[in-house]
C-alpha positions in Angstrom: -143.1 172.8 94.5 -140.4 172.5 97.3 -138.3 175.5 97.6 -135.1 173.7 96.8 -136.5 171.9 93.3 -137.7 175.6 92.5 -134.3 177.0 92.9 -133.2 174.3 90.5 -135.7 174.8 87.7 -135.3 178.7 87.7 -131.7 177.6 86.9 -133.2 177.1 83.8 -135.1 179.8 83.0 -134.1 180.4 79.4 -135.8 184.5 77.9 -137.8 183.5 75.1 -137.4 186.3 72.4 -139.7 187.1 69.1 -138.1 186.4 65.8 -139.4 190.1 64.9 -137.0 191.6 67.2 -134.1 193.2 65.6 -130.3 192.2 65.7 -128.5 195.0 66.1 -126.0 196.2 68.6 -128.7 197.6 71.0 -130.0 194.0 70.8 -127.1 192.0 71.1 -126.3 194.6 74.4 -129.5 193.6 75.8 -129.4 190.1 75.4 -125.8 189.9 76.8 -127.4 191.8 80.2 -130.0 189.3 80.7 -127.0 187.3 82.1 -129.4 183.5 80.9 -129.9 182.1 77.6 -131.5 183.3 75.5 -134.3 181.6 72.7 -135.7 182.7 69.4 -138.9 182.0 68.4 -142.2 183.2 66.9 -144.3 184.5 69.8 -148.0 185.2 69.3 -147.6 188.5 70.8 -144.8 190.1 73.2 -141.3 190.4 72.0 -139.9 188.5 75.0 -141.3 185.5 77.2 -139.8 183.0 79.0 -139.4 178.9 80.0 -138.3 176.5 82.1 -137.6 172.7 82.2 -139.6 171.1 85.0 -137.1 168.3 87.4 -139.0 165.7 84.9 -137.3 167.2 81.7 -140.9 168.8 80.6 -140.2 172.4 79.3 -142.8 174.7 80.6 -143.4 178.2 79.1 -145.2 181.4 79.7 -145.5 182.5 75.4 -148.8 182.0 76.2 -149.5 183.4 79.8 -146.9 186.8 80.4 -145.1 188.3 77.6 -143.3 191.7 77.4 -143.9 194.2 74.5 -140.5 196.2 73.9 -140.5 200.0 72.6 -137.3 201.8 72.2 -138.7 205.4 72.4 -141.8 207.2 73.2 -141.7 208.2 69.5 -142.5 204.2 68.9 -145.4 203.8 71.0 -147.1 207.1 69.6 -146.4 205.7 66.5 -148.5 202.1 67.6 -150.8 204.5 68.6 -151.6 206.5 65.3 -150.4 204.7 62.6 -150.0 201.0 63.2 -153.0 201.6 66.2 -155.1 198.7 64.2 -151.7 196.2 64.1 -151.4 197.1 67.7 -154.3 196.7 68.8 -154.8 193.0 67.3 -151.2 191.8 68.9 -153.2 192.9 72.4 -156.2 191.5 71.6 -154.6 188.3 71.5 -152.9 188.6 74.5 -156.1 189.5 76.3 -158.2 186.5 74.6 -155.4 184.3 75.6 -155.9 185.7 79.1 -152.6 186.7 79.2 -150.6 189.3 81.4 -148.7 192.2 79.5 -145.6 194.4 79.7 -145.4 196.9 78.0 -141.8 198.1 78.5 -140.9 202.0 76.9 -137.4 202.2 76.8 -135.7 206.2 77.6 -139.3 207.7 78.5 -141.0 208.4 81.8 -144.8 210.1 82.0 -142.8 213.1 82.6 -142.0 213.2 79.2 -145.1 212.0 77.8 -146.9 215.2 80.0 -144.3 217.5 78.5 -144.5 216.2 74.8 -140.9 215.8 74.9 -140.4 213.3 72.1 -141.0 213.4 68.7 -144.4 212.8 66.9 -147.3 214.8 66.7 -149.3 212.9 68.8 -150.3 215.6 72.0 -149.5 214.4 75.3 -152.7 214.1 76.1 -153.9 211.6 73.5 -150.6 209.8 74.7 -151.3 210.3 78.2 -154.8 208.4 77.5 -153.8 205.7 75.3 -151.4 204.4 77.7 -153.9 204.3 80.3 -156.7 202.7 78.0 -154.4 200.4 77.5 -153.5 199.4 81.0 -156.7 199.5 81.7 -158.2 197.4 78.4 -155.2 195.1 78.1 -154.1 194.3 81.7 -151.1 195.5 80.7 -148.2 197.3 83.3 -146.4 200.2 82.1 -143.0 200.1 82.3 -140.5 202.9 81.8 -136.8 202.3 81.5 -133.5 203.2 80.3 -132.2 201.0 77.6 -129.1 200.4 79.0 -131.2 198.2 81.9 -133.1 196.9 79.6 -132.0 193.7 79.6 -131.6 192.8 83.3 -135.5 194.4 83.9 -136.7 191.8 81.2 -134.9 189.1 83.1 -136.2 190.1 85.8 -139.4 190.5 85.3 -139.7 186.8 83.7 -137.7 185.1 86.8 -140.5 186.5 88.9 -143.5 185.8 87.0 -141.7 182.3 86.6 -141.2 182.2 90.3 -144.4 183.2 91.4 -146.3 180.8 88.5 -144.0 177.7 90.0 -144.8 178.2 93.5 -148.6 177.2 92.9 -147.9 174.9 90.2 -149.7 171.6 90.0 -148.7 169.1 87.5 -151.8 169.2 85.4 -151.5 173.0 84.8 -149.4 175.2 82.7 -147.3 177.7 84.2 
């Protein structure tokens, strides 16, 4: 794709985001940050995704390809860990059989908190510590640590690029 028809389809790069998601405040925050529209729709797995309409008018998306899983806390993803590990495990099986790249954004945390055990669950830091990593390792997944405040503007972010980088070596027959 020529450099100046990509700069005009990631004009219209729209976030995709899962009907699952939540609307409340902290949502509406986030979704406001992104600074592009903003979609919502059923998504196989991920909470957020992203597409774009081709110079053609054909809408391309990732759903299928890169998706970003949102946590708000540390005590979230120890609770996909232990109680809700089978539920959570399935979404990422998907992901993987669709051969999929994963995000799995942890909003307020850092692994200096997950070493410390400062959150709340009884989960030990290192069963934490070693699920994440599994996971990376299992799912293809990148951890991502932020504060919720950036939220928004990281998920943005993150889909412009994958976007960008899927549109550079685009071919007409292929999805992005």
């Amino acid at each position: 794709m020529h450099p100046a028809e990509l700069e005009q389809v990631l004009k219209t790069l729209v976030i995709l985001v899962d009907t699952r998601e939540q609307p409340n405040e902290r949502y509406k925050q986030r979704l406001n940050s992104m600074g592009v529209p903003c979609e919502r729709r059923k998504l196989d797995f991920g909470d957020y995704s992203a597409k774009v309409t081709l110079p053609s008018g054909e809408e391309k998306t990732l759903q299928n390809s890169v998706c970003i899983e949102r946590k708000m806390a540390i005590d979230e993803i120890c609770n996909c860990f232990c109680q809700h590990r089978k539920r959570f495990t399935k979404e990422f099986q998907r992901a993987k059989e669709a051969g999929a790249k994963l995000y799995l954004l942890i909003e307020d945390g850092n692994w200096e908190k997950a070493y410390k055990g400062d959150y709340n669950s009884l989960m030990k830091p290192k069963a934490l510590i070693a699920s994440l990593t599994a996971w990376a390792a299992r799912y293809n997944c990148q951890i991502v640590f932020c504060d919720h405040k950036t939220t928004g503007k990281l998920i943005k972010e993150i889909m412009y690029r994958e976007t960008k980088e899927r549109l550079e070596s685009y071919e007409e027959e292929t999805d992005i």
